[in-house]
N, C-alpha and C positions, 0 to 999 in steps of 0.2 A: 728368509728373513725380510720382512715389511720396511723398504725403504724410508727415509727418515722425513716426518715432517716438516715440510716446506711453509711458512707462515706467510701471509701478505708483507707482513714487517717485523722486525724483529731491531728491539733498542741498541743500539749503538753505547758501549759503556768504558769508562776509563777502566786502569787496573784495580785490582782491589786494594793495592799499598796504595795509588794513588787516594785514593779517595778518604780511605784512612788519614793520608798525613792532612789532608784540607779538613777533614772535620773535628780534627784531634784538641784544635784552641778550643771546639764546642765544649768541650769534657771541662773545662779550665773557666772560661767563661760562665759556662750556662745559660747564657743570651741564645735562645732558640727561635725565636721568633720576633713581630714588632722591630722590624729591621735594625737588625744588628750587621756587624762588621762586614760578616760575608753577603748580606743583602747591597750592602753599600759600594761594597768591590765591585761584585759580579755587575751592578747597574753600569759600573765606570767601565770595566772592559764593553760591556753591552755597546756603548756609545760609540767606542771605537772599532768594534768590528761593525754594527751596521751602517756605519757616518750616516748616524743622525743625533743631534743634539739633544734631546731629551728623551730620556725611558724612563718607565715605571713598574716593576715586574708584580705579577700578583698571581693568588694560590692556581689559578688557570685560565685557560683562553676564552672562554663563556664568561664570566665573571668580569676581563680586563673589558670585553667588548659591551659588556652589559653596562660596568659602570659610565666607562667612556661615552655609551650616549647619553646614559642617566645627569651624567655632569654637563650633561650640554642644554638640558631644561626644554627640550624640544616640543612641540605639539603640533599634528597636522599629519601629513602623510611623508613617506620615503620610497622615494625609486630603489628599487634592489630587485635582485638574482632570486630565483628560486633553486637554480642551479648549484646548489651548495650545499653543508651540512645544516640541519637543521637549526646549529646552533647559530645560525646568523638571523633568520628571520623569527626566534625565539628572542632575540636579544632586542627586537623593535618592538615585538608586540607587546614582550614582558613592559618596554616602557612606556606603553601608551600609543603608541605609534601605529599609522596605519601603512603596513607595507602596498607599494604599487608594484606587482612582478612586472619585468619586462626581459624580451628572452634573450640568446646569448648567441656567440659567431661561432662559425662554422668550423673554426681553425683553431682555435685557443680554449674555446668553451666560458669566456672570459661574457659578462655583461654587457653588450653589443651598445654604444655610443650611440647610432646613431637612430633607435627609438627611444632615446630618453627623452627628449624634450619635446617629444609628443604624448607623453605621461606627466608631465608640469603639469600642475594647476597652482592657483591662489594658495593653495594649503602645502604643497609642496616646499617642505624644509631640509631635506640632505638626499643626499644619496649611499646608498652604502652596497659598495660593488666588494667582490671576492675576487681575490689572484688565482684561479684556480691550477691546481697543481702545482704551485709554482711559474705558472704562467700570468703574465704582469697585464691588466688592465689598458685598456686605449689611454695612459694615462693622461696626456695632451688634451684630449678631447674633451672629458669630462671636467679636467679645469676649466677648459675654455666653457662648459656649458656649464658650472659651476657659478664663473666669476659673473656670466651675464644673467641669471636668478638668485645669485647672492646667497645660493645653499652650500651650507656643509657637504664636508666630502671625507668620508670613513672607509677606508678601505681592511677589510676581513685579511689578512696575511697571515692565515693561520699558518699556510703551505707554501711562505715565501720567505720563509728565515734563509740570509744571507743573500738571498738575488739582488743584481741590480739591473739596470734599465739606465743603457748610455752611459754607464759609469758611473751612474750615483745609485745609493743603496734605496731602496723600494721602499724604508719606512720615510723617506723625505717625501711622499707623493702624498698630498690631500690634507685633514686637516688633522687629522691621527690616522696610527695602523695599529693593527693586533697582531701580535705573532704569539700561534699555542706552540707550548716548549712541553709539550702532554708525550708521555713516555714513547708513542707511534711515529712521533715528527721526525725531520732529518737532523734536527737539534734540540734536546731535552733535558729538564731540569726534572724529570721524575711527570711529576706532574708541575705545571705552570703556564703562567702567559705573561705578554709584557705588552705595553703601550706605546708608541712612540710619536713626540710631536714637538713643533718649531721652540726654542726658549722665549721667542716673543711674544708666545704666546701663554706665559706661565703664567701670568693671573686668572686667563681666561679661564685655563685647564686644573684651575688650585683646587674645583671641588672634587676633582677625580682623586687626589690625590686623600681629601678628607672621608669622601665616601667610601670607602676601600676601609678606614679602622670606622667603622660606627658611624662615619659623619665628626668624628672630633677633631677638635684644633686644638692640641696642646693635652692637657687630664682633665681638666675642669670644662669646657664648653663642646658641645655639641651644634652645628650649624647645620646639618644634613640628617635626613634621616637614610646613616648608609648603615652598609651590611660589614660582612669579615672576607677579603678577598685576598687576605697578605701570603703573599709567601715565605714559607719559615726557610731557617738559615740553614739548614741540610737539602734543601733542592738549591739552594740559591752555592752549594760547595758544590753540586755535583752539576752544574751549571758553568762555574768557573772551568771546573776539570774537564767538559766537552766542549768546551768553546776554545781550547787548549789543539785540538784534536780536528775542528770541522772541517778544516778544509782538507785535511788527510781522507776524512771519511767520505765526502763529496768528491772526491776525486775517483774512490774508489766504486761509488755509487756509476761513476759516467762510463769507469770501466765496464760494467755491469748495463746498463743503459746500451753501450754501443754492441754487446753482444747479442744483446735483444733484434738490436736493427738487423742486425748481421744476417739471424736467422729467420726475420717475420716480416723484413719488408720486402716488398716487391709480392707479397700473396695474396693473388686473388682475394679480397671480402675481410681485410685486415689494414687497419689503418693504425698509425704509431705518430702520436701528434710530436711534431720539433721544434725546438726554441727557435727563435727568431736573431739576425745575425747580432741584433741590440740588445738580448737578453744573455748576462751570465746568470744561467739557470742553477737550480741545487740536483736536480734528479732528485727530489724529494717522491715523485711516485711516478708508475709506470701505466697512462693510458693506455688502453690497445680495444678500438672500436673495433665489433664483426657485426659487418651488416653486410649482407651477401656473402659471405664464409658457406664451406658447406656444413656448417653446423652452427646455431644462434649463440646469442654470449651466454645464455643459462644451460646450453649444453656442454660447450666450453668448462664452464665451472664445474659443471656436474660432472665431466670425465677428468679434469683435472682431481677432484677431487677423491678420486675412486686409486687416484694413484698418489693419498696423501699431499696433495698439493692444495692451496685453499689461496684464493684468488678473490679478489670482493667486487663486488655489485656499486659502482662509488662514483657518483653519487645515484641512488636510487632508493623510494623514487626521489622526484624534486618533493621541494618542501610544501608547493600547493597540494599536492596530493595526499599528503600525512592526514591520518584520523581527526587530527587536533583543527587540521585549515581546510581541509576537500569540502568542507558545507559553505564555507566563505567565498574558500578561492579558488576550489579546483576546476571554475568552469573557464579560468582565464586560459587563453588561448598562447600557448608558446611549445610551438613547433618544433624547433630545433632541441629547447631541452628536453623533452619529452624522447626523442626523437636518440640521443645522446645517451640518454639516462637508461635507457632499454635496449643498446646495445654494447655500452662501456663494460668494460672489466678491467680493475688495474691489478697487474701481475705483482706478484712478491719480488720485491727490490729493497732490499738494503744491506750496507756495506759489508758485512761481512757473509757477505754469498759468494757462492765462486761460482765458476763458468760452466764446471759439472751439473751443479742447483738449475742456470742457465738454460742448460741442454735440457734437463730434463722437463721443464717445465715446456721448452720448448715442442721436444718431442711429442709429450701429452696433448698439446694440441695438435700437432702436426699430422702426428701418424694413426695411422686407422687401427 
C-alpha cells in the first residue's frame, strides 16, 4: 500500500457546523458581497488580533498590494527584493514603477538594509521589502533610511500574519503592509488579502479604499479608475471562524517546527533558519537550505518525491530571472539570492501534521 500523500501545506479549517452557523445569516440576508456584516466584523476582530489600527480586506493578496501602491500615485523607481514571490515585483511594474533589486542577508533571507541607500537616486520614491517566511525585515533600519529620503515604506507580509517584532504586531511597521489570507497561508479566508495602516493616515490612504469597488465614492461618482478587489462575505465568515482558532494552529505548527530541528539540525550541508529572540514567529513555513549536503536541494526533492512527499523550490527562481524580467533585469547582480534560491527547499509544515508525517519526511532525506 502507497503511503499517503504528504503536501507542502495543507489549509488549516474550522468544523463543518462551525462554519455553517457563521454563514447561515447569509441564507436570511443575502448581502454576499460589497461589504456586508461579516466583511465589517471580521475587519474589527482583524484590528484586534494584529494591534494595528486600520485594515482593509480584499478578494487577495496581489490585488490588496497592487492597489495599495496604485493609491499612492507613485512615479520613479522602488528599492525591493527579488527574493520573493513574483507577486511582489508584479505589483510595481503593473503600476508604472521601476523596480531597483538589491540583495538580501545571509540569516533571515529578509532585503538586506544596508545596500539600500546605495540604490537612492533622485527618482527613488518607496521601498517595498518582503517579511520572508515570516521572518520580520531590519525594520529600524529602513525607517531610519526611509525618514532621511522621505520615501514610502511597503512592506509585502504575505507570510507574516500574526508575527510581531518587540511586541508590537508587524503590520504597525512602514507605511502599509499586505497580508495574503490565500487558502496556503498560516491564516486564511479561502482566498483573500488585507491592508494595514496608521488611522492618521486615512485621508491619505482613502483612494485605496475607492479603488478596490471601481474607483467610486458613494453609487453615483467615480474618482478613480479602480478595478473589483472586495472580498465577499463567505471568505470574510470563514475568516472570522480561523481567526477563532490561530493561535491553536500556530502553536501546533511550532510543535511541528521543533521536531524538524530535533532531527535535521546539527547535519552536515543542512541549514534550518531560526527566529530571532525579538521575533514571535508563526512557523508559517519551513526553510531547510542544502548546500554541501550529500545530495543537492533538487535531489532532495526528487527522492522525497519518489516517496510521495512534495517539498517546493520557494522561492525559485528570484523574480529577476522569470521570462517576463531576465531581458531587463536578469543581469543584476545579487549573490546571495541567487545563491539561496538554488539551494532552498521548504518542507511540508502545517498544523495538522503529526510527528509520524515528521519522521518521515525526515527519513526521505536522511536515509540512503
Amino acid at each position: 500500500m502507497e503511503d499517503k500523500r504528504i503536501n507542502v501545506t495543507k489549509s488549516s479549517m474550522p468544523t463543518f457546523e462551525e462554519y455553517c452557523k457563521e454563514i447561515k445569516s447569509l441564507w436570511e440576508s443575502r448581502w454576499l458581497s460589497n461589504r456586508g456584516n461579516k466583511s465589517i466584523e471580521f475587519e474589527e476582530e482583524l484590528k484586534k488580533y494584529l494591534q494595528v489600527e486600520q485594515v482593509y480586506c480584499f478578494a487577495n493578496g496581489h490585488l490588496a498590494l497592487e492597489v495599495a501602491i496604485d493609491g499612492l500615485k507613485l512615479k520613479g523607481e522602488v528599492i525591493t527584493t527579488a527574493y520573493t514571490h513574483i507577486s511582489t515585483t508584479n505589483a510595481i511594474v503593473r503600476n508604472g514603477l521601476e523596480p531597483v533589486f538589491v540583495d538580501i542577508k545571509e540569516d533571515d533571507y529578509t532585503i538586506n538594509p544596508d545596500l539600500i541607500e546605495k540604490k537612492i537616486t533622485d527618482k527613488t520614491v518607496a521601498i517595498v521589502a518582503t517579511h520572508v517566511y515570516g521572518f520580520v525585515c531590519d525594520v529600524e533600519k529602513i525607517e531610519k533610511i526611509a525618514k532621511k529620503y522621505n520615501l514610502y515604506v511597503i512592506y509585502d507580509a504575505a507570510h507574516a500574519f500574526g508575527v510581531t517584532y518587540k511586541g508590537v504586531g508587524v503590520g504597525n511597521f512602514g507605511d502599509i503592509s499586505m497580508f495574503s489570507t490565500h487558502a496556503t497561508k498560516v491564516f486564511h479566508t479561502i482566498e483573500g488579502g488585507i491592508i494595514s495602516y496608521k488611522t492618521k493616515d486615512n485621508e491619505k490612504f482613502l483612494p485605496i479604499r475607492e479603488i478596490v469597488n471601481f474607483g467610486f465614492r458613494g453609487h453615483e461618482q467615480a474618482f478613480y479608475i479602480g478595478t473589483n478587489a472586495r472580498m465577499n462575505e463567505f471568505e470574510a465568515a470563514m475568516g472570522i471562524c480561523n481567526l477563532r482558532h490561530i493561535d491553536k494552529e500556530i502553536e501546533k505548527r511550532k510543535l511541528i517546527y521543533e521536531h524538524y530541528c530535533k532531527r535535521l539540525d546539527g547535519i552536515n550541508g543542512i541549514k534550518i533558519a531560526k527566529p530571532d529572540k525579538y521575533l514571535k514567529w508563526n512557523y508559517a513555513y519551513l526553510p531547510v537550505i542544502f548546500d554541501g549536503y550529500k545530495l543537492n536541494r533538487d535531489e532532495v526533492k526528487e527522492k522525497l518525491e519518489k516517496d510521495n512527499i512534495y517539498a517546493r523550490k520557494y522561492f525559485f527562481p528570484i523574480t529577476n530571472k522569470f521570462e517576463c524580467y531576465k531581458k531587463q533585469y536578469g543581469s543584476v547582480d545579487l549573490p546571495v539570492s541567487s545563491r539561496i534560491s538554488n539551494t532552498v527547499l521548504t518542507l511540508p509544515m502545517y498544523a495538522d501534521m503529526t510527528i509520524d508525517d515528521v519522521d518521515r519526511v525526515c527519513d526521505g532525506i536522511l536515509n540512503d
